[in-house]
PDB file of N, H, CA, C and O in Angstrom:
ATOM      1  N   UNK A   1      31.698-158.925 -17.571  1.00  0.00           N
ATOM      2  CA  UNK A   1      31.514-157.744 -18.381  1.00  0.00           C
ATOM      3  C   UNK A   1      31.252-158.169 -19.827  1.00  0.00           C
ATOM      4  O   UNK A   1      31.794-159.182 -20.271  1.00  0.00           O
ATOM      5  N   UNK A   2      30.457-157.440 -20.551  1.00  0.00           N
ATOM      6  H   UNK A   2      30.017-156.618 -20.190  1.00  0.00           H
ATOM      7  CA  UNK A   2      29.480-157.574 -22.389  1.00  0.00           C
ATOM      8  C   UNK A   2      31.008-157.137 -22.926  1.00  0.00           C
ATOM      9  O   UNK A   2      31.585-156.190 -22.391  1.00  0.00           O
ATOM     10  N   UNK A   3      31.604-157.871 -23.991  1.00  0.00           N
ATOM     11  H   UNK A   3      31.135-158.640 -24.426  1.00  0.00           H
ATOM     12  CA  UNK A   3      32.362-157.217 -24.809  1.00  0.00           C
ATOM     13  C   UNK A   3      31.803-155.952 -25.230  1.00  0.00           C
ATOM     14  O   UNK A   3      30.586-155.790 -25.150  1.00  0.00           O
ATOM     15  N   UNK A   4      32.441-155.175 -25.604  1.00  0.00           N
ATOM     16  H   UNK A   4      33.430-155.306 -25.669  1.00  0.00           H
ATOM     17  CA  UNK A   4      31.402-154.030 -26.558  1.00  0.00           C
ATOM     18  C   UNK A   4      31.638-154.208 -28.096  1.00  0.00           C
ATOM     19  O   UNK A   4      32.572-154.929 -28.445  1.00  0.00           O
ATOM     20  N   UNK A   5      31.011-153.720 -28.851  1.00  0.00           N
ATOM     21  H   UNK A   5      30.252-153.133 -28.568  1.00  0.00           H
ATOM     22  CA  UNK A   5      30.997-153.589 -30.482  1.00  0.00           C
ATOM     23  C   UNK A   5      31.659-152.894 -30.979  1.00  0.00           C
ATOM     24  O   UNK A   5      31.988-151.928 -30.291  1.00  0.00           O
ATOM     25  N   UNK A   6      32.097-152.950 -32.084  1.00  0.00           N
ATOM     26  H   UNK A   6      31.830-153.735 -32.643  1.00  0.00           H
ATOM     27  CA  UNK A   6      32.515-151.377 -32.813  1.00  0.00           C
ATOM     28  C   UNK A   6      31.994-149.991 -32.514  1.00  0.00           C
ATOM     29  O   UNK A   6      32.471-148.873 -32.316  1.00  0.00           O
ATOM     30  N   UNK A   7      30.720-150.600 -32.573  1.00  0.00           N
ATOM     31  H   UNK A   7      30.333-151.508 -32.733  1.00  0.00           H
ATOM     32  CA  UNK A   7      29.937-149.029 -32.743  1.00  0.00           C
ATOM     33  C   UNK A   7      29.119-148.575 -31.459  1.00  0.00           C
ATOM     34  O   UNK A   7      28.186-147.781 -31.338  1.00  0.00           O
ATOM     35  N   UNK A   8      30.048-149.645 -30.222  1.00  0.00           N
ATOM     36  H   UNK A   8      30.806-150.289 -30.321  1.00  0.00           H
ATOM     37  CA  UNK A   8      29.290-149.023 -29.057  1.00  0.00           C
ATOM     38  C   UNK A   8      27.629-149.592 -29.184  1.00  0.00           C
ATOM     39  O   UNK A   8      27.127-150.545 -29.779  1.00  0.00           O
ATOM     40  N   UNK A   9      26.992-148.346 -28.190  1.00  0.00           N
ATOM     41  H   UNK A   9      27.401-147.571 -27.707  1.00  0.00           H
ATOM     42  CA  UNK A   9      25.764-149.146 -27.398  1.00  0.00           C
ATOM     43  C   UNK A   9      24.515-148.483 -29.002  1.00  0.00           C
ATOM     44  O   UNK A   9      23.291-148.483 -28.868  1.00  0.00           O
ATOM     45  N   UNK A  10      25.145-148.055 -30.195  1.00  0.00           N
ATOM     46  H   UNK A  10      26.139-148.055 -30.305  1.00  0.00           H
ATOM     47  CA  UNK A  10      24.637-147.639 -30.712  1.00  0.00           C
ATOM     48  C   UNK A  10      23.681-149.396 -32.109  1.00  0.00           C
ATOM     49  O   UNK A  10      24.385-150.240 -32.662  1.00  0.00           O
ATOM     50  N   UNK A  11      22.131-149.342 -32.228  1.00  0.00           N
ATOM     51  H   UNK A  11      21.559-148.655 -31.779  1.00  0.00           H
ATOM     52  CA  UNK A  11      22.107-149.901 -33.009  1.00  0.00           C
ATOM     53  C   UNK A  11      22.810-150.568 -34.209  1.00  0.00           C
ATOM     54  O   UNK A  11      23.611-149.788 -34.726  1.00  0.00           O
ATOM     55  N   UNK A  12      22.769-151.466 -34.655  1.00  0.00           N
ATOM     56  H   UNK A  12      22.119-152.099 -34.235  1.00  0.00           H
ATOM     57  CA  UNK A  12      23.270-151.516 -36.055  1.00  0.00           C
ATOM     58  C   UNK A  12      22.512-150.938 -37.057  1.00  0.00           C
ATOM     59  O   UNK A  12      23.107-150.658 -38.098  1.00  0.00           O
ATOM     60  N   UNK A  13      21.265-150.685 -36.971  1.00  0.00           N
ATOM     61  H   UNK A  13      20.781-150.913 -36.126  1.00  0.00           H
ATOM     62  CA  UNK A  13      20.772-149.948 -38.085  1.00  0.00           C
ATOM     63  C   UNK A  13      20.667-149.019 -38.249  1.00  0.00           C
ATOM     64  O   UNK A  13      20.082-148.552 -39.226  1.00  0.00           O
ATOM     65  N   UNK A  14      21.392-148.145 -37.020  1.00  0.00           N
ATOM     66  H   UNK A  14      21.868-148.525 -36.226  1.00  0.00           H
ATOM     67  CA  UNK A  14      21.272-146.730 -37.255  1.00  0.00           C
ATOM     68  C   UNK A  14      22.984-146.731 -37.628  1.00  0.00           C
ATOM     69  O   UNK A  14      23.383-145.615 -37.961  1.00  0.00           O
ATOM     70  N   UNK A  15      24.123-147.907 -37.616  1.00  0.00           N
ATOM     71  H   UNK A  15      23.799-148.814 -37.345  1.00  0.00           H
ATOM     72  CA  UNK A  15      25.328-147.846 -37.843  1.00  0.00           C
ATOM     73  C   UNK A  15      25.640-147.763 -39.785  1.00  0.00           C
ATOM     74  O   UNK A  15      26.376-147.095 -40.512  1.00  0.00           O
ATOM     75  N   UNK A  16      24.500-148.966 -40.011  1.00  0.00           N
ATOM     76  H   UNK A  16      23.903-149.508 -39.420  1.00  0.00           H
ATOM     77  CA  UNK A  16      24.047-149.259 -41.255  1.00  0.00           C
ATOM     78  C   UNK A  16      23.935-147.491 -41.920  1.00  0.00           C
ATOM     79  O   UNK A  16      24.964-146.974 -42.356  1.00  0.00           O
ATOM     80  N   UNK A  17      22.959-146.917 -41.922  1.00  0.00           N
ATOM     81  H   UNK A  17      22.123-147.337 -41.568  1.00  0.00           H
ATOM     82  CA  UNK A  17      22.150-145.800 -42.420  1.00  0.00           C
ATOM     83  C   UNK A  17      23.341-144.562 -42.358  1.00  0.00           C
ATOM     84  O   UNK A  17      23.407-143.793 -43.317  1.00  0.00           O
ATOM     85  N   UNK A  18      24.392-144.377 -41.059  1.00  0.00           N
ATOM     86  H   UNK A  18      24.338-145.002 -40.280  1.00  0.00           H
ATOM     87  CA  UNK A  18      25.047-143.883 -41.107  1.00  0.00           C
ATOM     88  C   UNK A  18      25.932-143.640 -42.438  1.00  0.00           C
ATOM     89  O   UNK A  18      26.099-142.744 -43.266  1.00  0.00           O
ATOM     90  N   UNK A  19      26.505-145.225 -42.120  1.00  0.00           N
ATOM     91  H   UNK A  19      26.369-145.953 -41.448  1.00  0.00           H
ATOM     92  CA  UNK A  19      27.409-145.565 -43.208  1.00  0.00           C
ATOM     93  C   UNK A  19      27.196-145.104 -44.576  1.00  0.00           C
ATOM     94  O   UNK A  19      27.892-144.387 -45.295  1.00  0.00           O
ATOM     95  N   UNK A  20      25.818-145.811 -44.816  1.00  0.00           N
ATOM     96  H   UNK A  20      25.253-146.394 -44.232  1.00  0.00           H
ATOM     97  CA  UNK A  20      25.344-145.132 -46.566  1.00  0.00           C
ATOM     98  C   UNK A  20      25.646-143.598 -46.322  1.00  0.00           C
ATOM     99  O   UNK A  20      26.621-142.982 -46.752  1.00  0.00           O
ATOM    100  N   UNK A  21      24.551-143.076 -45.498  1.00  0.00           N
ATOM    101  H   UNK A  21      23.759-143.576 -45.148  1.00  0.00           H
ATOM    102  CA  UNK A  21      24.533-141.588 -45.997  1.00  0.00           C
ATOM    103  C   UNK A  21      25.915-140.834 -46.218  1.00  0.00           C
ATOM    104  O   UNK A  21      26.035-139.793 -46.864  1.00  0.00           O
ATOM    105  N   UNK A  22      27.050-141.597 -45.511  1.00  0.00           N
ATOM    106  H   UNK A  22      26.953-142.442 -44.987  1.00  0.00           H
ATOM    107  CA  UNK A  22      28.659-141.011 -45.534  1.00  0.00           C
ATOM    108  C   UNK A  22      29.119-141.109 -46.857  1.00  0.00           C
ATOM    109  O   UNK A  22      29.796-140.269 -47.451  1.00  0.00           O
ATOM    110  N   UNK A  23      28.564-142.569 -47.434  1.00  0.00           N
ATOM    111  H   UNK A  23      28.014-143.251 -46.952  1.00  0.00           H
ATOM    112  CA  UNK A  23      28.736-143.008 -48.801  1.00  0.00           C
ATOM    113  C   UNK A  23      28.316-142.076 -50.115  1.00  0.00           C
ATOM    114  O   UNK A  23      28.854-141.850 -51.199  1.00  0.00           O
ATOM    115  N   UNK A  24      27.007-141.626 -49.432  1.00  0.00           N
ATOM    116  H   UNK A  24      26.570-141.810 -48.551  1.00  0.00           H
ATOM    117  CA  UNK A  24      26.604-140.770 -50.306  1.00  0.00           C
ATOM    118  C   UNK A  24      26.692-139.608 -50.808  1.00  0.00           C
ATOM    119  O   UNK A  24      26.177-139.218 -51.856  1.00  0.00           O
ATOM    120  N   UNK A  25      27.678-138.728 -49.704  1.00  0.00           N
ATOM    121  H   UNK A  25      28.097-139.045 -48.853  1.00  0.00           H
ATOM    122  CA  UNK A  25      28.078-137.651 -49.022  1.00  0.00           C
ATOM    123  C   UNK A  25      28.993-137.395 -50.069  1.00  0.00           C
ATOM    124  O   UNK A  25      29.009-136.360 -50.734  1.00  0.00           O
ATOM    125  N   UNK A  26      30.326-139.083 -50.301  1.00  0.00           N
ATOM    126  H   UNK A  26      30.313-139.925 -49.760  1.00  0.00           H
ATOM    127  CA  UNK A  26      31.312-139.077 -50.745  1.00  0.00           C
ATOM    128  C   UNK A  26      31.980-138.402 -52.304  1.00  0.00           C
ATOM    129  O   UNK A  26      33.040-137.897 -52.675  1.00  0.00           O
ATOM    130  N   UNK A  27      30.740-138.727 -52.860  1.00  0.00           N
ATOM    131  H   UNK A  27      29.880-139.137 -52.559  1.00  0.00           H
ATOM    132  CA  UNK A  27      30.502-138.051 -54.320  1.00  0.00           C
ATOM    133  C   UNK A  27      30.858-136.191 -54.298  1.00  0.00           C
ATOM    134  O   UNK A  27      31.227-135.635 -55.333  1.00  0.00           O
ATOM    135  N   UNK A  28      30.687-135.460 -53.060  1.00  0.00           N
ATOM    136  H   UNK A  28      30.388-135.911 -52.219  1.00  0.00           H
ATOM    137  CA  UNK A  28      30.471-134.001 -53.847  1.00  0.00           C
ATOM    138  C   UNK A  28      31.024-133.229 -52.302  1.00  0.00           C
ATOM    139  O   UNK A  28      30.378-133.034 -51.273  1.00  0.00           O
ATOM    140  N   UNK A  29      31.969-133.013 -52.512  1.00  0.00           N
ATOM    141  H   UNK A  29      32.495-133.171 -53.348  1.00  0.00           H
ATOM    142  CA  UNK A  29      32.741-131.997 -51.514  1.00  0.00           C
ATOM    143  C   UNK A  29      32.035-130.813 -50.469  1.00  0.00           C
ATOM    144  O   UNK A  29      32.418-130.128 -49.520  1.00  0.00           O
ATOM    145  N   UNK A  30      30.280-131.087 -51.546  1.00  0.00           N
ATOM    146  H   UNK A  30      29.969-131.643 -52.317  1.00  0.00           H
ATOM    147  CA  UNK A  30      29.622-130.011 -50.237  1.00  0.00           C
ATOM    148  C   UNK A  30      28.822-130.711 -49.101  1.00  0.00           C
ATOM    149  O   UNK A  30      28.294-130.037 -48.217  1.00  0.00           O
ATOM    150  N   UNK A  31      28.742-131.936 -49.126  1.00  0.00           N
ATOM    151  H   UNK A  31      29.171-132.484 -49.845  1.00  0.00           H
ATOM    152  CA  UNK A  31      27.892-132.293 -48.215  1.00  0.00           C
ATOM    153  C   UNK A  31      28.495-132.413 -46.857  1.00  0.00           C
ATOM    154  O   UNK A  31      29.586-132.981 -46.804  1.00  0.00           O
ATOM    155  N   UNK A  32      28.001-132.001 -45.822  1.00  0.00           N
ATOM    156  H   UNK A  32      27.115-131.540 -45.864  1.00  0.00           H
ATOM    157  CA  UNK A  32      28.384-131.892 -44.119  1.00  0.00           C
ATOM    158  C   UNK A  32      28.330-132.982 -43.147  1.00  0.00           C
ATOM    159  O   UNK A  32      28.173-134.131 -43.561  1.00  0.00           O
ATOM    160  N   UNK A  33      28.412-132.812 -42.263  1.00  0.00           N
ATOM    161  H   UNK A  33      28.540-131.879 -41.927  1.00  0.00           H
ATOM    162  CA  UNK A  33      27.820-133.532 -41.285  1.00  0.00           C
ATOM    163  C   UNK A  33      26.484-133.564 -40.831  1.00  0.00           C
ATOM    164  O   UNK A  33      26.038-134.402 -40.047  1.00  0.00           O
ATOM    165  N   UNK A  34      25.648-132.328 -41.509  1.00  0.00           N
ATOM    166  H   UNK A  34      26.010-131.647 -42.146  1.00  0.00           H
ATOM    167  CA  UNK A  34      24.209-132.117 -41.303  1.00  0.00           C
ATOM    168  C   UNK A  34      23.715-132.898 -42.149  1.00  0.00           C
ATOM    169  O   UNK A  34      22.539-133.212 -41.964  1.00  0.00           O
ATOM    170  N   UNK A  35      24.255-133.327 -43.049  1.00  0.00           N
ATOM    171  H   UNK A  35      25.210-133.072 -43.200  1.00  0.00           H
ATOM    172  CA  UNK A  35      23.608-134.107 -44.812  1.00  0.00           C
ATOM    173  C   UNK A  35      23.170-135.255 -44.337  1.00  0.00           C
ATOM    174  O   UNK A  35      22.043-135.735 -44.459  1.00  0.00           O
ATOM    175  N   UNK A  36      24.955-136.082 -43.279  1.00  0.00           N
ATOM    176  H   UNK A  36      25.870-135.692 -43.180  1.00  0.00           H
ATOM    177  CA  UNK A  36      25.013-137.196 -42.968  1.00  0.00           C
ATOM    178  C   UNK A  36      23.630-137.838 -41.802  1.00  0.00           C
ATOM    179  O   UNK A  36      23.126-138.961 -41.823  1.00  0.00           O
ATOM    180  N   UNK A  37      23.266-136.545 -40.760  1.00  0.00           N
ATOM    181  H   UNK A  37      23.675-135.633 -40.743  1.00  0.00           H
ATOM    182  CA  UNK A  37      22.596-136.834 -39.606  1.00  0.00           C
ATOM    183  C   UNK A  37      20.787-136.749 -40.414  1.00  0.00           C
ATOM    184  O   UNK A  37      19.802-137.415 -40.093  1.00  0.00           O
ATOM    185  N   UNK A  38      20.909-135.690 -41.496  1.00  0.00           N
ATOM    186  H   UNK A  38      21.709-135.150 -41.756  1.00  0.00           H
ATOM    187  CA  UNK A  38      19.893-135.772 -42.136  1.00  0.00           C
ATOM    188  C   UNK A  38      19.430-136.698 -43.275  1.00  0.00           C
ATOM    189  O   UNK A  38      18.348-136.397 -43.778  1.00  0.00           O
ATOM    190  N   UNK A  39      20.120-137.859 -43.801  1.00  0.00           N
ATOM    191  H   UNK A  39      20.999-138.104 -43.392  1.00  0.00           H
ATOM    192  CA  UNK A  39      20.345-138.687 -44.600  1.00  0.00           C
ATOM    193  C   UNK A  39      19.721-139.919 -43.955  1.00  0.00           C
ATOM    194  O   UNK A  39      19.039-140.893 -44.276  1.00  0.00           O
ATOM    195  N   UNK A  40      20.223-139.456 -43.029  1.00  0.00           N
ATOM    196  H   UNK A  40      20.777-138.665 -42.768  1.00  0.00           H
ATOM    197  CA  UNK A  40      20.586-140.894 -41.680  1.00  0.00           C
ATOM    198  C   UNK A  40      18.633-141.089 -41.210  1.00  0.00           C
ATOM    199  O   UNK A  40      17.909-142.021 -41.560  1.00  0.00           O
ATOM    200  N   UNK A  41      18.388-140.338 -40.678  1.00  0.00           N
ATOM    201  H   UNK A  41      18.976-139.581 -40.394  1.00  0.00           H
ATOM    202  CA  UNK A  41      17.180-139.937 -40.029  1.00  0.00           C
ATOM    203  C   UNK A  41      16.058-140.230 -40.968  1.00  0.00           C
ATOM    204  O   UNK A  41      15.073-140.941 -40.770  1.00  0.00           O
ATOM    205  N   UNK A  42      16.529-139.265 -42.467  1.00  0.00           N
ATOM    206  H   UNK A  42      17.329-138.686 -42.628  1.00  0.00           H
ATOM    207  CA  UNK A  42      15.565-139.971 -43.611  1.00  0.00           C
ATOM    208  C   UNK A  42      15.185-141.694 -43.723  1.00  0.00           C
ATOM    209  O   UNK A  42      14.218-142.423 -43.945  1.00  0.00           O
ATOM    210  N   UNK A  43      16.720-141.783 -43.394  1.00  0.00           N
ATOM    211  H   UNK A  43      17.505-141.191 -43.214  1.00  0.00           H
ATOM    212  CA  UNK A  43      16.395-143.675 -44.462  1.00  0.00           C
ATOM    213  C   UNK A  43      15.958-144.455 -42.989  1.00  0.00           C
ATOM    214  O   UNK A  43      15.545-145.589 -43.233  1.00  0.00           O
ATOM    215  N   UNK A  44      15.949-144.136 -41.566  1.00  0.00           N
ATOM    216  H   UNK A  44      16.285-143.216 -41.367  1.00  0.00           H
ATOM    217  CA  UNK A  44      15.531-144.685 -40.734  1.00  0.00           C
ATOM    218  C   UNK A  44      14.231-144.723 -40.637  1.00  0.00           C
ATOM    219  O   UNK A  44      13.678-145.709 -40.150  1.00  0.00           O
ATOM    220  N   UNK A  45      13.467-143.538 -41.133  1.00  0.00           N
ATOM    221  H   UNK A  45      13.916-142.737 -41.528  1.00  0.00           H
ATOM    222  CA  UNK A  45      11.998-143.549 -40.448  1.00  0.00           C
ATOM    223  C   UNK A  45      11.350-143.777 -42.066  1.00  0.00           C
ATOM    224  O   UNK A  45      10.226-143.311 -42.253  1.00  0.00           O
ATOM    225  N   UNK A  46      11.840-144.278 -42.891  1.00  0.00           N
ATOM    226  H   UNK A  46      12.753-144.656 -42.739  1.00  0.00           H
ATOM    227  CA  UNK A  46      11.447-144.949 -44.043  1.00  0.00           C
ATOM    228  C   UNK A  46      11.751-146.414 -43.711  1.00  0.00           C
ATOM    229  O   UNK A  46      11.209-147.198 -44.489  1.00  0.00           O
ATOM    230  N   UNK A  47      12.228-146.772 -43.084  1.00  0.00           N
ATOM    231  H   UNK A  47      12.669-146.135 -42.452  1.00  0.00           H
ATOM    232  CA  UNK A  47      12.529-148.220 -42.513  1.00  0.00           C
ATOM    233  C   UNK A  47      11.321-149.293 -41.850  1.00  0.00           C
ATOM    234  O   UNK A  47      11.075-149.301 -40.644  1.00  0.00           O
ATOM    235  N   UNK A  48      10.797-149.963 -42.592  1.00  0.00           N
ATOM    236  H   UNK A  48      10.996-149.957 -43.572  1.00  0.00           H
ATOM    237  CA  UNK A  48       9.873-150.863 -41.953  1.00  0.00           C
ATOM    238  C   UNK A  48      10.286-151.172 -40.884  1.00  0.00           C
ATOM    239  O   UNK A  48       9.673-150.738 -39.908  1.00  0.00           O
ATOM    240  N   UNK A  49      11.346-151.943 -40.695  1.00  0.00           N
ATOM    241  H   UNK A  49      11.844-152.296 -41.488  1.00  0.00           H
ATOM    242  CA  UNK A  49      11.650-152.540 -39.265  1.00  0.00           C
ATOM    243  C   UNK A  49      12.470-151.600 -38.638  1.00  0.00           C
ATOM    244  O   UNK A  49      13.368-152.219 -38.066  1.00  0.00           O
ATOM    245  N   UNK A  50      12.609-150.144 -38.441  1.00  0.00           N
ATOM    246  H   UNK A  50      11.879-149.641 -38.905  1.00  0.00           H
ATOM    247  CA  UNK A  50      13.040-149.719 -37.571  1.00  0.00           C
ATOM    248  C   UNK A  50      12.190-148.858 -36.906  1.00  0.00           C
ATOM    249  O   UNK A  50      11.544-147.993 -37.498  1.00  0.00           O
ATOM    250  N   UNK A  51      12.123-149.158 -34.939  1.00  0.00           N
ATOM    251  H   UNK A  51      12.648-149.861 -34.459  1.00  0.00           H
ATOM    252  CA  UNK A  51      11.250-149.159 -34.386  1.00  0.00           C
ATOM    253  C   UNK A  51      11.769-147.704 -33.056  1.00  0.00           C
ATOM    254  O   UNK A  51      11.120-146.923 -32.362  1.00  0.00           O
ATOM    255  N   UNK A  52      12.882-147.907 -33.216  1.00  0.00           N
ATOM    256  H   UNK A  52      13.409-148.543 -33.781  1.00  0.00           H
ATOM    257  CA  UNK A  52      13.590-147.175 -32.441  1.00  0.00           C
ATOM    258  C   UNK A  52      13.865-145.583 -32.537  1.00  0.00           C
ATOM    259  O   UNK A  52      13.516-145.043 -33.587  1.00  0.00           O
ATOM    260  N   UNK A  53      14.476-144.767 -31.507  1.00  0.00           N
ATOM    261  H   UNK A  53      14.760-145.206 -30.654  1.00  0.00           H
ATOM    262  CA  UNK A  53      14.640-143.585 -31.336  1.00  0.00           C
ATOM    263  C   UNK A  53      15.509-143.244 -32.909  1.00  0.00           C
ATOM    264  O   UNK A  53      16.362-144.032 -33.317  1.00  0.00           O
ATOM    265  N   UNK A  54      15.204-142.190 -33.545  1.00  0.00           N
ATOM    266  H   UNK A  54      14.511-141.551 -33.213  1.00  0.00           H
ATOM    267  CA  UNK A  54      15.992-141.524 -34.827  1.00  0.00           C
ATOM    268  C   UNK A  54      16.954-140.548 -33.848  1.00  0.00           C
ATOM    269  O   UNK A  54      16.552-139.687 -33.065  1.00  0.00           O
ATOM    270  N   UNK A  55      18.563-141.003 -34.171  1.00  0.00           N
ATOM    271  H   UNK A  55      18.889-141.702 -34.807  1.00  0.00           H
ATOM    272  CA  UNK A  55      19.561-140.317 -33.719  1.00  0.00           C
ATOM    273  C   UNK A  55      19.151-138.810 -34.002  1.00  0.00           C
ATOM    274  O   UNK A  55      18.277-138.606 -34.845  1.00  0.00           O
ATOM    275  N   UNK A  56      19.786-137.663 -33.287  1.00  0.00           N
ATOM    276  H   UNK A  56      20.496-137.828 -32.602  1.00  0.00           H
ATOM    277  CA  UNK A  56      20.162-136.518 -33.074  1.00  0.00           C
ATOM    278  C   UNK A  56      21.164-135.725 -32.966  1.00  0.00           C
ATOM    279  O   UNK A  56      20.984-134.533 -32.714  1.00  0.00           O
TER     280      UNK A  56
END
């Protein structure tokens, strides 16, 4: 059996992008979980090397 990761069967660069957008979130008490998935999605498909499905 594969050890698993922290973050599960999920990329690291979509773990990466997560992370910031949470970071970014952190500053102002209104941002959601929609900010985070929409943050996320932004900085992925601005991503040269990311080739993969944009989370949902």
């Amino acid at each position: 059996m594969r050890p698993s990761s922290a973050s599960g069967r999920v990329d690291a660069q979509v773990v990466a992008a997560m992370r910031t957008a949470i970071a970014q979130a952190q500053d102002t008490w209104t941002r959601t979980a929609g900010f985070v998935l929409w943050r996320s999605r932004q900085m992925l498909d601005t991503a040269e090397s990311w080739s993969g499905p944009v989370p949902s």
